[in-house]
FIGULUM-950149 format. One record per residue: residue in one letter; residue number from 0; x, y, z of N, C-alpha, C in turn. Coordinates in nm, 3 decimals, decimal comma. Example, Ala and Ser with C-alpha at 12.3 -4.5 7.8 and 13.67 -1.06 7.14 Angstrom:
ATOM  residu  num   n_east  n_north     n_up  ca_east  ca_north    ca_up   c_east  c_north     c_up
ATOM       a    0    1,319   -0,569    0,780    1,230    -0,450    0,780    1,320   -0,330    0,780
ATOM       s    1    1,285   -0,225    0,708    1,367    -0,106    0,714    1,290    0,003    0,787
***
This chain:
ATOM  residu  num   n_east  n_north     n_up  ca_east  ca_north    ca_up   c_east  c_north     c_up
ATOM       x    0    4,493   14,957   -2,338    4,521    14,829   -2,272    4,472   14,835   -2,127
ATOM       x    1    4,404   14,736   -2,114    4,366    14,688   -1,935    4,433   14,607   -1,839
ATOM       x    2    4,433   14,620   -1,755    4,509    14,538   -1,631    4,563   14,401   -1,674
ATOM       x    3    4,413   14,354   -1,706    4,400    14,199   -1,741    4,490   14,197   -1,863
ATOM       x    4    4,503   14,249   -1,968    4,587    14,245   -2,075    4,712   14,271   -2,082
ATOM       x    5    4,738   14,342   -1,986    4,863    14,371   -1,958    4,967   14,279   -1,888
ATOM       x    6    4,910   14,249   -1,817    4,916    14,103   -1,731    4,958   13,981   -1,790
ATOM       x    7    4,841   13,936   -1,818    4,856    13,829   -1,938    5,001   13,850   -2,020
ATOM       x    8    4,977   13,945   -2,087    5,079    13,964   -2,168    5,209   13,949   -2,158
ATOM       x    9    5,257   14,000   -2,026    5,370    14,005   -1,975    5,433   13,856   -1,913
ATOM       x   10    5,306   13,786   -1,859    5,317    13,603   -1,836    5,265   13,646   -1,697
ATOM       x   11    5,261   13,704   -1,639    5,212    13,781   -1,476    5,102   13,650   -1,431
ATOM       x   12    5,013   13,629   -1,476    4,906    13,582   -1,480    4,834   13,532   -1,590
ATOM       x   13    4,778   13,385   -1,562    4,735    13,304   -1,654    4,611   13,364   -1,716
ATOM       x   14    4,595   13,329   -1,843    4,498    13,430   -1,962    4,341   13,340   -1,851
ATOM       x   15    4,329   13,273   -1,860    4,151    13,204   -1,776    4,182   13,197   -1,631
ATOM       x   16    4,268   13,242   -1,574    4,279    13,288   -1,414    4,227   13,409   -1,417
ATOM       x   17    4,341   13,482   -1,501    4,259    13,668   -1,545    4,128   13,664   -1,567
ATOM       x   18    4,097   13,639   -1,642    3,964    13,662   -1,736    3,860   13,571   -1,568
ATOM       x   19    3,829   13,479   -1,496    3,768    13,462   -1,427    3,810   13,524   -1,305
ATOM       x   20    3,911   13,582   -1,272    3,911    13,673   -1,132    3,866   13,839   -1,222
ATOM       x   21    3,894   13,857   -1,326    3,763    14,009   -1,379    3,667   13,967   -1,331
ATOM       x   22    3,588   13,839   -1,364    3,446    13,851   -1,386    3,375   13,866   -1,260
ATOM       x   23    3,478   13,782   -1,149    3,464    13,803   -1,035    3,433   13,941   -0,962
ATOM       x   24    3,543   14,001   -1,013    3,565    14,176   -0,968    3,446   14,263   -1,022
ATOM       x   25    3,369   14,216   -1,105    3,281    14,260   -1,164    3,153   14,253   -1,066
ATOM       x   26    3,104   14,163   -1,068    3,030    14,070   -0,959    3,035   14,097   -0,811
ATOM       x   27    3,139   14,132   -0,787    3,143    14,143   -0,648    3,178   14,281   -0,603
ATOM       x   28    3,234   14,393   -0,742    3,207    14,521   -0,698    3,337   14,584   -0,671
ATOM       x   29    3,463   14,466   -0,662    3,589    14,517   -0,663    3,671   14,520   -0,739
ATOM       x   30    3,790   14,597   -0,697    3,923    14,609   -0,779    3,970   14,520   -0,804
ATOM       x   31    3,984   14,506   -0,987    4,034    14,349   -1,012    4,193   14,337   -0,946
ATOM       x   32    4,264   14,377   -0,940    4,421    14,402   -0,874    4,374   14,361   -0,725
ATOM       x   33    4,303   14,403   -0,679    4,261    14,360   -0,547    4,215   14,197   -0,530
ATOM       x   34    4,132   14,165   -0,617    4,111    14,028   -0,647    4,218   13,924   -0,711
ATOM       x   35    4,295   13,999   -0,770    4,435    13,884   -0,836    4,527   13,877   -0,704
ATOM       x   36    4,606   13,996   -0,640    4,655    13,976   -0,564    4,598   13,909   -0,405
ATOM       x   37    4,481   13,945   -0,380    4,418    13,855   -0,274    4,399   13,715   -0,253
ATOM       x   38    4,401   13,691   -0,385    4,398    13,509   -0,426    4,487   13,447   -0,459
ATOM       x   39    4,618   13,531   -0,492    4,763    13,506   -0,470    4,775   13,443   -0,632
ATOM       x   40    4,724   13,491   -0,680    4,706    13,433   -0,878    4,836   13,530   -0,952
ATOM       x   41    4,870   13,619   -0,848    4,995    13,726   -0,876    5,057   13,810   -0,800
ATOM       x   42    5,225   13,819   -0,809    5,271    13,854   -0,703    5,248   13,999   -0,707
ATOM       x   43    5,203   14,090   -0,584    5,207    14,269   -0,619    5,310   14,365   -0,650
ATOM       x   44    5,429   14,237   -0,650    5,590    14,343   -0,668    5,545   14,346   -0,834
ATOM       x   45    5,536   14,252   -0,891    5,513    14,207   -1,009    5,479   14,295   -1,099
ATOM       x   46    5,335   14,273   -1,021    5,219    14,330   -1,087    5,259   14,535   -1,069
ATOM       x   47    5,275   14,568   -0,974    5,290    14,704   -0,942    5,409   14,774   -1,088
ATOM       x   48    5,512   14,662   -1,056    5,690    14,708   -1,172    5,640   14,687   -1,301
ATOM       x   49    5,516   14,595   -1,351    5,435    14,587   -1,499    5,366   14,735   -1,547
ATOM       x   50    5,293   14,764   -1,464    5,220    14,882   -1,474    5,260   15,036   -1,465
ATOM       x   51    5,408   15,018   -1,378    5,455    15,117   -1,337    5,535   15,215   -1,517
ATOM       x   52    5,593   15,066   -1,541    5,621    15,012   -1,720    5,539   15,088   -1,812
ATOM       x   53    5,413   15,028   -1,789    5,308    15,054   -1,874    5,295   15,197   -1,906
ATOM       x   54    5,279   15,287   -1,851    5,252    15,434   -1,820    5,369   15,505   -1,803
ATOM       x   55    5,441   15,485   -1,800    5,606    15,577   -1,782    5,615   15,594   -1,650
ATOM       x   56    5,563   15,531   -1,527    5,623    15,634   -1,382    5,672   15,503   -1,284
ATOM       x   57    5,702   15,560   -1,174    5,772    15,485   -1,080    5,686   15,376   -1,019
ATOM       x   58    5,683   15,310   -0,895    5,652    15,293   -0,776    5,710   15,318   -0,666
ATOM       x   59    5,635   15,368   -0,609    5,642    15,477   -0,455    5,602   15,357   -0,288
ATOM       x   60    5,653   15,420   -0,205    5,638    15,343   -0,137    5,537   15,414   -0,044
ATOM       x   61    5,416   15,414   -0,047    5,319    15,471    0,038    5,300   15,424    0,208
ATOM       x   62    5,345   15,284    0,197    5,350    15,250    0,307    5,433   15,313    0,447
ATOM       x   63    5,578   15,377    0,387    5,609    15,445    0,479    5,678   15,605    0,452
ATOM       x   64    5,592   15,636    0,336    5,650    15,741    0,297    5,529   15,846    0,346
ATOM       x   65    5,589   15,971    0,361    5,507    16,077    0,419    5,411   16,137    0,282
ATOM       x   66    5,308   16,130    0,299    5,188    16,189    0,241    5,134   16,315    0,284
ATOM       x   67    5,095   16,419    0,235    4,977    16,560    0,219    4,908   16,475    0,286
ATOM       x   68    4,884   16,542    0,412    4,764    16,497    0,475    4,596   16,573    0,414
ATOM       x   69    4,649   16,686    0,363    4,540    16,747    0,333    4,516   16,730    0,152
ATOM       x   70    4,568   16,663    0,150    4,541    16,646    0,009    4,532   16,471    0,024
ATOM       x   71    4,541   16,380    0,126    4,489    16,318    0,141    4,329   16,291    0,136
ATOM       x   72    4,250   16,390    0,235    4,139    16,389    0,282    4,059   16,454    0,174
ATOM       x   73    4,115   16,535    0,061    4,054    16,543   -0,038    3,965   16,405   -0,152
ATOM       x   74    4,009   16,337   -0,127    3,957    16,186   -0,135    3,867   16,126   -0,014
ATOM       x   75    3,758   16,076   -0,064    3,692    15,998    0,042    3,750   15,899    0,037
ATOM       x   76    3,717   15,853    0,141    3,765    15,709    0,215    3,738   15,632    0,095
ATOM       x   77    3,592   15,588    0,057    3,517    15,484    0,046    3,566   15,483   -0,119
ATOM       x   78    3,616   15,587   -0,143    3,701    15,547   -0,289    3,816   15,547   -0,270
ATOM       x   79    3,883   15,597   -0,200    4,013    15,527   -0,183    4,026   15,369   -0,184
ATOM       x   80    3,928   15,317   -0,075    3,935    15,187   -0,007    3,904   15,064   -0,188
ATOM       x   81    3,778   15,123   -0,228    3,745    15,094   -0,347    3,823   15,077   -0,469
ATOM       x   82    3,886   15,153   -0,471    3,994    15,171   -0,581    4,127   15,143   -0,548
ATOM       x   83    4,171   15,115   -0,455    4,308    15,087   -0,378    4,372   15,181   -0,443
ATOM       x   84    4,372   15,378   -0,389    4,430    15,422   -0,440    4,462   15,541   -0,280
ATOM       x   85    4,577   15,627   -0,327    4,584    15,725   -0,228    4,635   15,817   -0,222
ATOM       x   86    4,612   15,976   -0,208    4,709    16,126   -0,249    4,812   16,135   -0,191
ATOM       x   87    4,899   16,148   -0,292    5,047    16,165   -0,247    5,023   16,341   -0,228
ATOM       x   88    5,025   16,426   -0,337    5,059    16,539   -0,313    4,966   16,640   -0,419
ATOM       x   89    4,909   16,738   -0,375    4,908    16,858   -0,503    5,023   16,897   -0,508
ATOM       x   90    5,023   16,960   -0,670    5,151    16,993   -0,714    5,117   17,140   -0,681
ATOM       x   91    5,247   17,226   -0,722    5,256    17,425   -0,653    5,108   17,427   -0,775
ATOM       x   92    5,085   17,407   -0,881    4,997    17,499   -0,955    4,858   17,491   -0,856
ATOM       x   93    4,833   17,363   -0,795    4,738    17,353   -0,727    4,618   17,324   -0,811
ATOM       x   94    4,640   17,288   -0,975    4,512    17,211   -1,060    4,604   17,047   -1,092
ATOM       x   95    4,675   17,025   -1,051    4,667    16,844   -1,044    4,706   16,774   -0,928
ATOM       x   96    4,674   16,669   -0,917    4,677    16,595   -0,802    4,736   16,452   -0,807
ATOM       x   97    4,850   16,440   -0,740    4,928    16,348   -0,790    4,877   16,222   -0,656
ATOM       x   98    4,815   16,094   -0,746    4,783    15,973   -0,655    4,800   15,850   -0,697
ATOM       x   99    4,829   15,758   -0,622    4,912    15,593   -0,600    4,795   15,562   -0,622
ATOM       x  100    4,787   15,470   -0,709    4,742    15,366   -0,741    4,763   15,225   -0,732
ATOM       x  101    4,727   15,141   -0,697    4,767    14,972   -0,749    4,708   14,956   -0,880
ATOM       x  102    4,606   15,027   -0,973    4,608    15,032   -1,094    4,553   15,120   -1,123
ATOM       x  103    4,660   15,211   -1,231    4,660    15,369   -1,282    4,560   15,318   -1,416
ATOM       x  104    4,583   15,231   -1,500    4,505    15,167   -1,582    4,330   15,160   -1,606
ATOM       x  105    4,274   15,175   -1,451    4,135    15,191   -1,449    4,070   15,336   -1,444
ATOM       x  106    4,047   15,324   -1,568    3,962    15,461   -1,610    3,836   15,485   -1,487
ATOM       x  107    3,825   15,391   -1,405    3,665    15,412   -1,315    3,728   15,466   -1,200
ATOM       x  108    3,863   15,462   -1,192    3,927    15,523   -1,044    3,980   15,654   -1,078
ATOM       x  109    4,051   15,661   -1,198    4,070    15,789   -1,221    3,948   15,870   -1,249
ATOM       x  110    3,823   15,846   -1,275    3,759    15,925   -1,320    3,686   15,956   -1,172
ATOM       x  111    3,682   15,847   -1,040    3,643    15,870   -0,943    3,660   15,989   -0,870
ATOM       x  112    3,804   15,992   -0,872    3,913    16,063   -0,801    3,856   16,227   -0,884
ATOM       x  113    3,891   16,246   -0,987    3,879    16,368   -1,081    3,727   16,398   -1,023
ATOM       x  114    3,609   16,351   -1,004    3,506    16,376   -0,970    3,490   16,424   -0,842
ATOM       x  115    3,564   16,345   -0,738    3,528    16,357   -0,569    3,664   16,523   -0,585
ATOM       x  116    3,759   16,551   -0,656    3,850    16,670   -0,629    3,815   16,798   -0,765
ATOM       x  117    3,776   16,750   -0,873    3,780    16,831   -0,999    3,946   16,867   -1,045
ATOM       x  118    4,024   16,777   -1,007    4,147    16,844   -1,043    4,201   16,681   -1,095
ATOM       x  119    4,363   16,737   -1,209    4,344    16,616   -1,288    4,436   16,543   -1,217
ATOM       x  120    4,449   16,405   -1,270    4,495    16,364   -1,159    4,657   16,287   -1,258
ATOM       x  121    4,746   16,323   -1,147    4,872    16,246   -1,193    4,894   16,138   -1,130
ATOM       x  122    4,917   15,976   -1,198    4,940    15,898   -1,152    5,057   15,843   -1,184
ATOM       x  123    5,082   15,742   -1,007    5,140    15,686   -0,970    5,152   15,568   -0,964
ATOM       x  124    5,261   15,419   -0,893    5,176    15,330   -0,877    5,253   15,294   -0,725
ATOM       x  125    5,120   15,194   -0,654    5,175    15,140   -0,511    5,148   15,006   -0,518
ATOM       x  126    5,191   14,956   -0,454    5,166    14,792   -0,392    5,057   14,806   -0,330
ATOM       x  127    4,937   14,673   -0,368    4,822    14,660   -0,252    4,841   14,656   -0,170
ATOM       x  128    4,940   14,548   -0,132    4,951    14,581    0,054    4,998   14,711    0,099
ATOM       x  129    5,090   14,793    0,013    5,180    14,908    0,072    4,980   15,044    0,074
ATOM       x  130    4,959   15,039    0,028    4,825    15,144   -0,015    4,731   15,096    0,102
ATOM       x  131    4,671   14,958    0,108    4,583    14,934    0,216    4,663   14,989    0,383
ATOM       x  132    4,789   14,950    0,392    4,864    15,018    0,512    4,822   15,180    0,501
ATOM       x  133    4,903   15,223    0,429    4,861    15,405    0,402    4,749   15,457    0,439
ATOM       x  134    4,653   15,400    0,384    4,469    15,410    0,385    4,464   15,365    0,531
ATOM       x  135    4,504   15,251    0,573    4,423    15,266    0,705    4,484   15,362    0,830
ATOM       x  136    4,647   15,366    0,775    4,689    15,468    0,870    4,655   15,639    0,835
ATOM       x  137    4,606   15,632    0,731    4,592    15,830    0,718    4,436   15,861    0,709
ATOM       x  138    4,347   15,779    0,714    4,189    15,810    0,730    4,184   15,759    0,886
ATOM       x  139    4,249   15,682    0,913    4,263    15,683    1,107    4,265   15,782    1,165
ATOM       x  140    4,417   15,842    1,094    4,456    15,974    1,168    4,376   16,052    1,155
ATOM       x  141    4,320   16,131    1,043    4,241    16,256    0,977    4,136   16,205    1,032
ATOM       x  142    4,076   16,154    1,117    3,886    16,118    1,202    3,896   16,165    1,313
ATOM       x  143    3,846   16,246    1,305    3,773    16,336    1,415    3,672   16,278    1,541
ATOM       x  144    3,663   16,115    1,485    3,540    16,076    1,558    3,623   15,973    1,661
ATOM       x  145    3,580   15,907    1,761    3,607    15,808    1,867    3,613   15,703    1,787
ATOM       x  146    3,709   15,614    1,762    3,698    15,496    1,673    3,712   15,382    1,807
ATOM       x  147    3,573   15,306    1,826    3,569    15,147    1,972    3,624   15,046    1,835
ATOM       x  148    3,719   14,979    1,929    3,787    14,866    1,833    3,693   14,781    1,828
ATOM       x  149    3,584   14,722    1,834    3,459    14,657    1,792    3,416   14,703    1,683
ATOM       x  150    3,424   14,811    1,618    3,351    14,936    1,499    3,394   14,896    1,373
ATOM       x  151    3,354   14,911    1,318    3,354    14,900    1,147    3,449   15,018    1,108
ATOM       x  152    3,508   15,031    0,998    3,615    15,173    0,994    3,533   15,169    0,889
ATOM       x  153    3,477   15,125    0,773    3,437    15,167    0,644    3,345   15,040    0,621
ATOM       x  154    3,229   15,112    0,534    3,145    15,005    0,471    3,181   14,876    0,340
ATOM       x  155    3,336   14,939    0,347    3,427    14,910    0,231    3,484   14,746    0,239
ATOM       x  156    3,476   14,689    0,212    3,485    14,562    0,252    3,628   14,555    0,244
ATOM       x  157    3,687   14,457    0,323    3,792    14,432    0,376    3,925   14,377    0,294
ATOM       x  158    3,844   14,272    0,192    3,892    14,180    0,099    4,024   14,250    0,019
ATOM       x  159    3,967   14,369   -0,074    4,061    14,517   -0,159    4,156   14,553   -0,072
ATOM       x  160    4,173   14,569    0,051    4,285    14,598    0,138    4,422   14,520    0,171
ATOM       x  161    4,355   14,494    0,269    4,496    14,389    0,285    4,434   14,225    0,380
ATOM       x  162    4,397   14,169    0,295    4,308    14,016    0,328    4,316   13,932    0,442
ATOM       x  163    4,466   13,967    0,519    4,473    13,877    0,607    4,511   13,976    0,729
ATOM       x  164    4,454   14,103    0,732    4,481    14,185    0,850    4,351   14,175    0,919
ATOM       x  165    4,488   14,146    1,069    4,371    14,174    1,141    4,327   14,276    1,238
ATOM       x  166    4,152   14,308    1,226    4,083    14,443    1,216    4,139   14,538    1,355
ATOM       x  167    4,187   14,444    1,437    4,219    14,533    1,570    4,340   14,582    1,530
ATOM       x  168    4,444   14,492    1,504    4,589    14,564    1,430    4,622   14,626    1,315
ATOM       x  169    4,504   14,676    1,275    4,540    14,719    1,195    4,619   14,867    1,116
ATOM       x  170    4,543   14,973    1,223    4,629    15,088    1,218    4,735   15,087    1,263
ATOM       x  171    4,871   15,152    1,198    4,965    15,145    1,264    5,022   15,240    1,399
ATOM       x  172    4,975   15,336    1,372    4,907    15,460    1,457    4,763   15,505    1,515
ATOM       x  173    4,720   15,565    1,603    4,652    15,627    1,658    4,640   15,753    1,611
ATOM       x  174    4,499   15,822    1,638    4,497    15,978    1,625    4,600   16,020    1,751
ATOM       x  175    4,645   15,990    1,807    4,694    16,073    1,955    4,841   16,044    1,907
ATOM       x  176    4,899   15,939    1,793    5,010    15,942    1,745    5,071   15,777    1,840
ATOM       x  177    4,999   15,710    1,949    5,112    15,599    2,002    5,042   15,462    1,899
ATOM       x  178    5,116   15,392    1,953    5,133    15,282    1,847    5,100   15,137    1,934
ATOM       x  179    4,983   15,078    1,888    4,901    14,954    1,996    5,001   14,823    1,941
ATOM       x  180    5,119   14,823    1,868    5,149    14,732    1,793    5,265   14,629    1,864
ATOM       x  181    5,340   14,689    2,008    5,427    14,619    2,069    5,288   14,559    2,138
ATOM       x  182    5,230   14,646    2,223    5,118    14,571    2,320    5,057   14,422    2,223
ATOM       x  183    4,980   14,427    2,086    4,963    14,304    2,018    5,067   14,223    2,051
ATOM       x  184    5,165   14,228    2,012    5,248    14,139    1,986    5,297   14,092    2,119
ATOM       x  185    5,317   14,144    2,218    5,338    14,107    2,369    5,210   14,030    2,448
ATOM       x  186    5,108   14,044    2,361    5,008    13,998    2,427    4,914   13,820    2,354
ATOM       x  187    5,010   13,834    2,253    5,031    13,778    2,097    5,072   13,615    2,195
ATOM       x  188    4,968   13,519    2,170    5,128    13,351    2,203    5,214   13,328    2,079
ATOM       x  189    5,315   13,228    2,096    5,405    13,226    2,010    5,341   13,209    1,849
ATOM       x  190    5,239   13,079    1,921    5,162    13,005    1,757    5,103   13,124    1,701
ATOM       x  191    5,045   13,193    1,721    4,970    13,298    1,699    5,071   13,410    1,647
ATOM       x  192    5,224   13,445    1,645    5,310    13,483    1,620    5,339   13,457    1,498
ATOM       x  193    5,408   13,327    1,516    5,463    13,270    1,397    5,350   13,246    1,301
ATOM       x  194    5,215   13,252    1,304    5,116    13,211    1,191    5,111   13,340    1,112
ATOM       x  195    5,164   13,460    1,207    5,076    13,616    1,150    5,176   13,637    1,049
ATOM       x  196    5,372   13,611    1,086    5,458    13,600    1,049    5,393   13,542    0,898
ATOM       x  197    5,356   13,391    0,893    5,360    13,347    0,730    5,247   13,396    0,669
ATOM       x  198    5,141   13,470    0,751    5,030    13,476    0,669    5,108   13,613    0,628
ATOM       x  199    5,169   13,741    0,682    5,251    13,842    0,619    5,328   13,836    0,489
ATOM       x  200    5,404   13,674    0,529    5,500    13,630    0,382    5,426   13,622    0,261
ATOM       x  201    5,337   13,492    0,325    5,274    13,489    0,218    5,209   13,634    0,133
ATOM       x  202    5,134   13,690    0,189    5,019    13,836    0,171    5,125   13,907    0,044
ATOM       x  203    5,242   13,916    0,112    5,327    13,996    0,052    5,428   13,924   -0,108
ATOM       x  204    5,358   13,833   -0,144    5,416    13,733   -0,237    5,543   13,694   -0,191
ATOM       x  205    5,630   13,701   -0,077    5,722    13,633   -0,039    5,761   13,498   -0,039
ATOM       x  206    5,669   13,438    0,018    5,648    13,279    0,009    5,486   13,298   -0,021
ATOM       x  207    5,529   13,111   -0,088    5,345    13,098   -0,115    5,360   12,992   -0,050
ATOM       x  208    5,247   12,953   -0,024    5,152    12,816    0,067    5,257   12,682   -0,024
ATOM       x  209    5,295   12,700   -0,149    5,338    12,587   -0,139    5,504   12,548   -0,112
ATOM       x  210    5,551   12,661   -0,094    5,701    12,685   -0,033    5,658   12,600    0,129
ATOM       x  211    5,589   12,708    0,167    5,544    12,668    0,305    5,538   12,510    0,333
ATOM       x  212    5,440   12,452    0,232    5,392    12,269    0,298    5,567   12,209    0,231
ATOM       x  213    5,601   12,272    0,171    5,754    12,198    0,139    5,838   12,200    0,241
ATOM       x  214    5,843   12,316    0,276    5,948    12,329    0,439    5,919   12,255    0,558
ATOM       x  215    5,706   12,253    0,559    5,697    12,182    0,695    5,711   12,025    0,646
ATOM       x  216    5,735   11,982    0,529    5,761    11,861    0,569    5,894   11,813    0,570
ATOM       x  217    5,967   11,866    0,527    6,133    11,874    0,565    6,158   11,868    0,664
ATOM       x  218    6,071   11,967    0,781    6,100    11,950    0,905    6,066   11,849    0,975
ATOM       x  219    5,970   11,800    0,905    5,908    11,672    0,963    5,954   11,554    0,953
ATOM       x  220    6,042   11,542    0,824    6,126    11,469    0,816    6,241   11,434    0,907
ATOM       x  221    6,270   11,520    0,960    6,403    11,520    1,066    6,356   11,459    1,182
ATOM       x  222    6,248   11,461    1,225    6,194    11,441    1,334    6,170   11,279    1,362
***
């Protein structure tokens, strides 16, 4: 069984929403999970607790849970970013490698992963947004190089990550360990506040756009 079928199946996502955000993912080179949840066709709590189902294991919270840094970097970036996936841990034997996925289901990520380490891999599953956070905070840290906030971090396109971040805020940390994220937000106007606020809700299947135009016209109503 595949993403798309699994999906479907469960009611997650409509059978010709699926089937045209694959063809998409096909076409454009990305992770279909990356493409359903980016277009908001499915929520990632959803989708993550379906799959987690599927395969017998949990979901983990990568976003603020401590990771092997060195069994991080055993993964390149550019498949991590690609595959929305990320190393939690080698286990003591030191021949498997246990990594988060937003979908354990794709034989092209597991087989990525097994290729870029030679070791097998145990999977997990994460939330897209929780994995794109992880990824940009633990290939931040582990770079050795001067990163100018003008710079590209990866040739990896942006879209598979997290869609509505933006590129300066996006690490949550620094290599030196301080954190640019009060300075944003202090430097942040209100409108510009409150928009990052719903574009977050939304991102995160919390609210969707049409919760949203329901509330602002309620308010508008009062007025």
């Amino acid at each position: 069984m595949n993403l798309r079928e699994l999906l479907v199946g469960e009611g997650i996502v409509d059978s010709q929403k699926a089937e045209e955000a694959e063809e998409d993912a096909v076409r454009l080179d990305r992770a279909l999970v990356g493409v359903l949840i980016g277009r908001e066709l499915a929520a990632e709590d959803a989708v993550a607790d379906a799959v987690a189902r599927a395969i017998g294991t949990v979901v983990i919270d990568v976003e603020l849970g401590a990771l092997d840094k060195e069994a991080v970097q055993m993964i390149p970036e550019g498949v991590a970013r690609r595959h929305l996936l990320i190393a939690v841990a080698r286990d003591p034997g030191g021949k498997r490698l246990r990594v988060a996925l937003a979908n354990p289901l794709d034989e092209a990520a597991i087989a990525a992963v097994t290729e870029a380490t030679s070791l097998e891999v145990e999977p997990m599953v994460a939330t897209v947004s929780g994995l794109a956070a992880a990824i940009d905070r633990e290939y931040q840290a582990g770079s050795t190089q001067v990163i100018h906030g003008q710079g590209p971090r990866s040739e990896i396109p942006r879209e598979d990550t997290r869609k509505m971040r933006d590129e300066d805020a996006a690490p949550g940390t620094t290599p030196g360990g301080t954190s640019p994220m009060h300075r944003l937000e202090q430097d942040a106007p209100i409108e510009q506040r409150h928009e990052a606020l719903l574009l977050a809700l939304v991102d995160a299947g919390i609210l969707t756009r049409a919760d949203y135009i329901a509330a602002l016209r309620r308010l508008k109503g009062r007025t």
